[in-house]
C-alpha positions in Angstrom: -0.4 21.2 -6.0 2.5 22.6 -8.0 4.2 19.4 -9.2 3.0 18.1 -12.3 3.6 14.6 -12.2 0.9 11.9 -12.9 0.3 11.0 -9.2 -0.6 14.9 -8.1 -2.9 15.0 -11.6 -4.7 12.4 -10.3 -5.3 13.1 -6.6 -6.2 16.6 -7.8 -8.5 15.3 -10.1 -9.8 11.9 -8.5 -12.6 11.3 -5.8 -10.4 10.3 -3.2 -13.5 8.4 -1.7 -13.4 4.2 -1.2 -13.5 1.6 1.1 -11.4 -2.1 1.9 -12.8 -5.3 0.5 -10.0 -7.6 1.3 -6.2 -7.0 2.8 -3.9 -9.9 2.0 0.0 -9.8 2.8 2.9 -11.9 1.8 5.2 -13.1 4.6 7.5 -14.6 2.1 8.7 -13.8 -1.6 7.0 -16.6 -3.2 4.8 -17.7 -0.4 1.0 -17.7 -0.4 -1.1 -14.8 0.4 -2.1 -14.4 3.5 -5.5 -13.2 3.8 -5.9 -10.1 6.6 -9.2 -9.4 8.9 -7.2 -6.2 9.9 -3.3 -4.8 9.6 -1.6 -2.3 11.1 -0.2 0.4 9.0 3.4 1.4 9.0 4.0 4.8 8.0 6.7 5.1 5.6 6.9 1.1 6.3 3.4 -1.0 4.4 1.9 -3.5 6.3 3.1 -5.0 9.5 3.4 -8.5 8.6 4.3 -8.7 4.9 7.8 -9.5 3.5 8.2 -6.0 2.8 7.5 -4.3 6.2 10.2 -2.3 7.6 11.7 -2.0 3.8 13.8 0.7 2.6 14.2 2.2 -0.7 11.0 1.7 -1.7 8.7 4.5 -2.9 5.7 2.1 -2.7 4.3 1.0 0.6 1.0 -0.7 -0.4 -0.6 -1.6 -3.8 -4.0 -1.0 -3.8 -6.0 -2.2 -6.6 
């Protein structure tokens, strides 16, 4: 990749190998997580059913921890 911020570093350098143990989304700010057998995925959007889906402005989609 030719950029050279942290993010490209670490895709260039990382296993990019792993697996889901647990999807949780928040419908409301505040509100308790919601725990998630399966989600769909909105490109460009996160998750369908959390507070954020459908969001603009944001760079980050998920959080993945």
């Amino acid at each position: 990749m030719s950029e050279n911020r942290p993010i490209h570093l670490l895709l260039d350098t990382l296993p990019q190998i792993g697996h889901v143990e647990w999807i949780g989304v928040r419908q409301a700010r505040g509100g308790p997580m919601v725990e998630l057998k399966t989600v769909r995925l909105l490109p460009n959007q996160g998750l369908g059913g959390d507070r954020f889906e459908g969001g603009t402005g944001s760079t980050r989609q998920v959080t993945l921890i």
